[in-house]
Structure formats: C-alpha cells, structure tokens
MOPAC internal coordinates of N, CA, C and O (Angstrom, degrees):
PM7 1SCF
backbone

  N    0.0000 0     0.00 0     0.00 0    0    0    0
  C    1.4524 1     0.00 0     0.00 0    1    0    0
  C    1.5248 1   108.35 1     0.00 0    2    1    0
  O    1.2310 1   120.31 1   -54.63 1    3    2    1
  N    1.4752 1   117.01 1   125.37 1    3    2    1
  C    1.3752 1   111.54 1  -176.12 1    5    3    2
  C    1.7062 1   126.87 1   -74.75 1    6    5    3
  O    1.2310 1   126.20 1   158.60 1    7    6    5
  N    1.1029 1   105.69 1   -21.40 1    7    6    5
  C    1.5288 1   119.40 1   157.66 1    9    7    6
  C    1.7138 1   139.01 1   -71.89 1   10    9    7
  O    1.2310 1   130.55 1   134.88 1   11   10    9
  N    0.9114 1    97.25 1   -45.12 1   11   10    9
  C    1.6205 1   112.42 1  -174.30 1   13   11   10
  C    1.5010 1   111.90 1  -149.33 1   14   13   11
  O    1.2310 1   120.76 1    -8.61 1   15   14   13
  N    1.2801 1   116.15 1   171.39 1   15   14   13
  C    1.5948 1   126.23 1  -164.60 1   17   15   14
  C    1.3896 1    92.98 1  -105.77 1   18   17   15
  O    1.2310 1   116.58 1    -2.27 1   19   18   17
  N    1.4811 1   124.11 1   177.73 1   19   18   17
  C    1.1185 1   132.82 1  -170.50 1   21   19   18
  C    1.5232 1   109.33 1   -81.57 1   22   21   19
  O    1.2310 1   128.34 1   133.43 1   23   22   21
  N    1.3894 1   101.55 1   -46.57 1   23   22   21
  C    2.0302 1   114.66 1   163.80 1   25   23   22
  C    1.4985 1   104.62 1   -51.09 1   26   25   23
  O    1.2310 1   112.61 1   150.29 1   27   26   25
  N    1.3591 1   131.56 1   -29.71 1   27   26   25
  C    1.3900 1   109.14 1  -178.39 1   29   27   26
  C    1.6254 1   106.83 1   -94.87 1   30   29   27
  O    1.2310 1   125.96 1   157.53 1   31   30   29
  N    1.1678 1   106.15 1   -22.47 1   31   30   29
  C    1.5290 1   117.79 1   179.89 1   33   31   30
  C    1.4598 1    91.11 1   -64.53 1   34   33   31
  O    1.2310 1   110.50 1   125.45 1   35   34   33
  N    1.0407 1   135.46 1   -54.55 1   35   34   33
  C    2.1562 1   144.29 1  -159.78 1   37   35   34
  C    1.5632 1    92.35 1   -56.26 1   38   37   35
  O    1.2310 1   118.70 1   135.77 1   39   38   37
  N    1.2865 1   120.09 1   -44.23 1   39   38   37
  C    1.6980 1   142.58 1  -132.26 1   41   39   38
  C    1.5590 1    91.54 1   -77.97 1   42   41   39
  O    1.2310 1   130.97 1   131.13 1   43   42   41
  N    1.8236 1    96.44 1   -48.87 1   43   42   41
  C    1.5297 1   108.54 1  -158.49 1   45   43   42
  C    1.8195 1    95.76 1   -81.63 1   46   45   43
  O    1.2310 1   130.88 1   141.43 1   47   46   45
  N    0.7595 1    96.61 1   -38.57 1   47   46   45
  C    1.7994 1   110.94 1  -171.85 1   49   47   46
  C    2.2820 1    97.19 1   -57.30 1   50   49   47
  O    1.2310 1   134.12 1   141.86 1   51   50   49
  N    1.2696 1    90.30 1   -38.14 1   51   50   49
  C    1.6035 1    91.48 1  -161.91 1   53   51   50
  C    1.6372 1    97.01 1   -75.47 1   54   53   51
  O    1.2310 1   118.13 1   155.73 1   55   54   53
  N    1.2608 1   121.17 1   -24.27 1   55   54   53
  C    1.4366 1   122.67 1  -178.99 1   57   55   54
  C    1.1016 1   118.74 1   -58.74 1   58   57   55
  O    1.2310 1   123.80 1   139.99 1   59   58   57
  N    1.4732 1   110.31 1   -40.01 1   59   58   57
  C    1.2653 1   134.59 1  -169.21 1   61   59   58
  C    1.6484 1   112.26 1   -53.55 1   62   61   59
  O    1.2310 1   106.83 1   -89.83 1   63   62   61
  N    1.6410 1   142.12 1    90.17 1   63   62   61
  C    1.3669 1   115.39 1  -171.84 1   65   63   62
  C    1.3584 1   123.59 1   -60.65 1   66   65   63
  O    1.2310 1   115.77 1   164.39 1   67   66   65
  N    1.6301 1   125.63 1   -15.61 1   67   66   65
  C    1.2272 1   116.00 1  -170.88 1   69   67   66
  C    1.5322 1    89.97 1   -77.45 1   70   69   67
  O    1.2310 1   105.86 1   149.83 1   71   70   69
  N    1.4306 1   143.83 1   -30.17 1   71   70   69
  C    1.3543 1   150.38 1  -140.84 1   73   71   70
  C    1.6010 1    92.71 1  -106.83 1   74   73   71
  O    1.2310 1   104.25 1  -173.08 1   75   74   73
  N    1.1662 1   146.67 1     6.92 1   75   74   73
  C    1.3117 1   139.31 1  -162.75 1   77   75   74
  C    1.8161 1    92.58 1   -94.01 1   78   77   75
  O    1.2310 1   115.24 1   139.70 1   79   78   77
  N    1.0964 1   126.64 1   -40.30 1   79   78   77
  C    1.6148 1   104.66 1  -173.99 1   81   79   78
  C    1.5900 1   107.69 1  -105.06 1   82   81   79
  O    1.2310 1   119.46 1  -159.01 1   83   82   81
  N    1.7718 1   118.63 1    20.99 1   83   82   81
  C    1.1389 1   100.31 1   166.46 1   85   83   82
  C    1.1762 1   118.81 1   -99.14 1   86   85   83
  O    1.2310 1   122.53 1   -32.12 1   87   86   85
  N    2.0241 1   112.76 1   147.88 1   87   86   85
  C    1.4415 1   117.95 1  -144.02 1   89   87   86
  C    2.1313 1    91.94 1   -90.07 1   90   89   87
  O    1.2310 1   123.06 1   -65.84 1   91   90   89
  N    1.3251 1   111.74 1   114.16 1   91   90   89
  C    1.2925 1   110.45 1   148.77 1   93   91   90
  C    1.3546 1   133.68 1   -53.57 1   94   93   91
  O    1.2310 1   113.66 1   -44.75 1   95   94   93
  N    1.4593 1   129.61 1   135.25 1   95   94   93
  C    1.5660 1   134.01 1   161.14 1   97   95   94
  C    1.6456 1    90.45 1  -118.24 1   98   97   95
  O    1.2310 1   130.25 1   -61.39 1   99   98   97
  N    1.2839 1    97.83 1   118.61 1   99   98   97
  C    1.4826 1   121.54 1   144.03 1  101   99   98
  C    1.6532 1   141.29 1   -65.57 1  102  101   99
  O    1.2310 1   117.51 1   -72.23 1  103  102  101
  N    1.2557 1   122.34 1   107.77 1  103  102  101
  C    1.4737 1   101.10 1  -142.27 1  105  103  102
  C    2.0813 1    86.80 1  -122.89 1  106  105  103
  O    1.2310 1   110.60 1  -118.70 1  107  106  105
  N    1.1004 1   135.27 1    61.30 1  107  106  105
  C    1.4136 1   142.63 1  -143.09 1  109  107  106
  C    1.4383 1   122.66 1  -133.50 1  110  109  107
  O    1.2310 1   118.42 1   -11.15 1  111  110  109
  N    0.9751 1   120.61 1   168.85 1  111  110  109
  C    1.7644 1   117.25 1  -166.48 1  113  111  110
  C    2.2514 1    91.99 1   -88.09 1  114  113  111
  O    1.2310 1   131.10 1   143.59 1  115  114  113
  N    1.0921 1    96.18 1   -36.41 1  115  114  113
  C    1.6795 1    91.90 1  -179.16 1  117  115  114
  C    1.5442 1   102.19 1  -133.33 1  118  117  115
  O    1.2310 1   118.42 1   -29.56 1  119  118  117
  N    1.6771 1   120.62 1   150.44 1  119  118  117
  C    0.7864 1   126.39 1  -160.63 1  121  119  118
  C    1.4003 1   123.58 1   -84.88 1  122  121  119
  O    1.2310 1   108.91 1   -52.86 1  123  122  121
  N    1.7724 1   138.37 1   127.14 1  123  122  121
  C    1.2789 1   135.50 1  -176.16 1  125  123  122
  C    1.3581 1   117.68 1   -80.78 1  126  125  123
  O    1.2310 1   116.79 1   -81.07 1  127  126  125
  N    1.5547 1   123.70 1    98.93 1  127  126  125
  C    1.6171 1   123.02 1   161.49 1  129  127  126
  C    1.1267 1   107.00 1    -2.68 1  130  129  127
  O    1.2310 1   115.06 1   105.30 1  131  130  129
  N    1.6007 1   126.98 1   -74.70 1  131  130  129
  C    1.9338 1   119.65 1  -144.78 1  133  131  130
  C    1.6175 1    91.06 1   -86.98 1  134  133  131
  O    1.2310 1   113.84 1  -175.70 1  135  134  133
  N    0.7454 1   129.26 1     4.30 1  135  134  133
  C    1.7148 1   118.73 1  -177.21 1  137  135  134
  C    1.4871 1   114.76 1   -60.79 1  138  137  135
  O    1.2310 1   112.89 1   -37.86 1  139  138  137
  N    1.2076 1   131.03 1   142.14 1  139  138  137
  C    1.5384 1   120.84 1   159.93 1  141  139  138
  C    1.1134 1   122.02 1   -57.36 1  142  141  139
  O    1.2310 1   119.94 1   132.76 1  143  142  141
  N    1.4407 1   117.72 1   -47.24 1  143  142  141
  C    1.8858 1   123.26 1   174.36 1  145  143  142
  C    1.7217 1   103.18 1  -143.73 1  146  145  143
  O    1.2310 1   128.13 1   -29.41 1  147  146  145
  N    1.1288 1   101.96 1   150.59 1  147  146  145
  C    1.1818 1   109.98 1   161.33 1  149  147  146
  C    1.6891 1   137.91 1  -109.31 1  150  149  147
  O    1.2310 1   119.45 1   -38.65 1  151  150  149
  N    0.9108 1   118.65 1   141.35 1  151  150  149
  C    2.0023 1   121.65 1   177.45 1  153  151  150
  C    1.3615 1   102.51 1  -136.53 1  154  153  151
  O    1.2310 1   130.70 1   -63.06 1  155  154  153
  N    1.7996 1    96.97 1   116.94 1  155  154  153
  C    1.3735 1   111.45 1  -175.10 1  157  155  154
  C    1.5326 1   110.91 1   -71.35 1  158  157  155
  O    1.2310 1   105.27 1   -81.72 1  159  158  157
  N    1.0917 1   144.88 1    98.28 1  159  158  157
  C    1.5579 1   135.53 1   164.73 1  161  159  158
  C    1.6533 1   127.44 1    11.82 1  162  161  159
  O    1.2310 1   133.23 1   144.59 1  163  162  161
  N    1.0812 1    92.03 1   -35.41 1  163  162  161
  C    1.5540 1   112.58 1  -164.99 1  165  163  162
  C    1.7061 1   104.49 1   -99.93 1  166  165  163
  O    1.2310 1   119.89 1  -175.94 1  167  166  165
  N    1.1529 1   117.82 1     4.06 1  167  166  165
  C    1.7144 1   131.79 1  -176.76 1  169  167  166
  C    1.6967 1    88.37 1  -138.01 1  170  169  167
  O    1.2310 1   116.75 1   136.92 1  171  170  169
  N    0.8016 1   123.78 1   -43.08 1  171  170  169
  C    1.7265 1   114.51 1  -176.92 1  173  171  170
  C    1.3587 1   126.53 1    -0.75 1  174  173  171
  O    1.2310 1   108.34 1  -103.25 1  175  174  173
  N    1.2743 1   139.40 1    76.75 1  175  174  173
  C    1.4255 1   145.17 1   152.41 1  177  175  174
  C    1.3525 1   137.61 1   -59.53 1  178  177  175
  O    1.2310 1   107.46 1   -79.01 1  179  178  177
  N    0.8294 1   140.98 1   100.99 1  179  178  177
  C    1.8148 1   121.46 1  -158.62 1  181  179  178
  C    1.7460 1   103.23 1   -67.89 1  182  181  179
  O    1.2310 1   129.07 1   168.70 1  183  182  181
  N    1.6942 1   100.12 1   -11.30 1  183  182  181
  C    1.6501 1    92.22 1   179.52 1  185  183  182
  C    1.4958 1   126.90 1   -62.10 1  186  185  183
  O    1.2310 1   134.50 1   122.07 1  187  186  185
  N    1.5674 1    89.55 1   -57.93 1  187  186  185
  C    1.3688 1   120.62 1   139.57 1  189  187  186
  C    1.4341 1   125.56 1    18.86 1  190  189  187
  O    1.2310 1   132.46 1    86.38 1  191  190  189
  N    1.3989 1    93.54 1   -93.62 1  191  190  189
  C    1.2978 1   117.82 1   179.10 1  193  191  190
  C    1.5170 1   120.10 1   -57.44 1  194  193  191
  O    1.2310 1   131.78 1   149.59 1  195  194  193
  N    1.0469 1    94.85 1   -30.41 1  195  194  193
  C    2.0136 1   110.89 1  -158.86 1  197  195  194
  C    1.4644 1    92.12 1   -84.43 1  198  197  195
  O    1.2310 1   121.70 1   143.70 1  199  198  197
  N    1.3342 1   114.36 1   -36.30 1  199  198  197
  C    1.6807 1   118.45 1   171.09 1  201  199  198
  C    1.2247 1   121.03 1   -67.04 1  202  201  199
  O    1.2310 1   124.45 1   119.23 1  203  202  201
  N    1.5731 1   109.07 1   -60.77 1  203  202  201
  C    1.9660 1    95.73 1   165.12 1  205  203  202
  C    1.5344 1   120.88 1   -32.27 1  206  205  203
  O    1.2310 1   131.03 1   133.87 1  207  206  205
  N    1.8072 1    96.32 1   -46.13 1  207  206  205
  C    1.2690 1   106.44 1  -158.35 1  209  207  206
  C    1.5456 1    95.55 1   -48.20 1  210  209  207
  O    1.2310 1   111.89 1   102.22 1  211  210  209
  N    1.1354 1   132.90 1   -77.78 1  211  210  209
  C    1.4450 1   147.19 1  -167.06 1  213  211  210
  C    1.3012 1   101.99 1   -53.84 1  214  213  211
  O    1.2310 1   108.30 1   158.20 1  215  214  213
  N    1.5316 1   139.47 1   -21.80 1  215  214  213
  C    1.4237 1   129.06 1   175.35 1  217  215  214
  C    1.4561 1    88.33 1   -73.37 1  218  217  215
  O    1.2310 1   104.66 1   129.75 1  219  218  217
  N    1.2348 1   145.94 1   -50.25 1  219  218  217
  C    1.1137 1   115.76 1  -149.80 1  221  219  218
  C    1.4260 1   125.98 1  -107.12 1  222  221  219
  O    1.2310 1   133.65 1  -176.35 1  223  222  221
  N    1.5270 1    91.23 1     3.65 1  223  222  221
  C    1.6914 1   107.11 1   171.63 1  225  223  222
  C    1.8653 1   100.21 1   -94.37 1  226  225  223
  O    1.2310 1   139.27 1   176.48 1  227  226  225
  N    1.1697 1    80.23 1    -3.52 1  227  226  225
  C    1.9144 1    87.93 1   179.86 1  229  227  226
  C    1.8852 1   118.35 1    70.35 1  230  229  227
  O    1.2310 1   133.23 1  -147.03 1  231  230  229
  N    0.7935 1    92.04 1    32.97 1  231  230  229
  C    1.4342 1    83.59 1  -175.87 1  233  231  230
  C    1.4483 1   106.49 1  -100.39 1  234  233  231
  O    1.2310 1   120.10 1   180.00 1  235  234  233

C-alpha cells in the first residue's frame, strides 16, 4: 500500500465502531499484532485462506 502499512491500515479500521468486531486476516510478508490471523505471503494458499475464512465467519 503506497500510503500506510497494514498496522496503520488495522489501527484506522479498529477505530471505526461499526468495524470493531470485524474479524481481520492478514495476508503479509511480516506479521500484524491487531490482526485476527495471520498468512505469511510466502505460505499463501488460497485453501488456506478460504478456511480461516469460514472459521471465522463460523460456518
């Protein structure tokens, strides 16, 4: 992102009250503290992902 990092992007997102219980995936070369989960770039699976995805929408 040419502006801001993903931690400041999380930062602005967490302020947000309608945005406070939506679950972040971090998908990045190093890992973001406020994130819900993280996937390092370099492990990137689209399976992966599609599975968090549904762990954390719960389905």
């Amino acid at each position: 992102m040419p502006r801001m990092n993903g931690e400041i992007l999380l930062d602005n997102i967490r302020r947000m009250d309608s945005y406070i219980q939506v679950p972040v995936i971090a998908v990045s070369n190093t890992p973001i503290p406020k994130a819900d989960f993280f996937i390092s770039k370099s492990d990137f699976k689209r399976d992966n992902l599609i599975q968090k995805i549904k762990e954390l929408v719960h389905e």
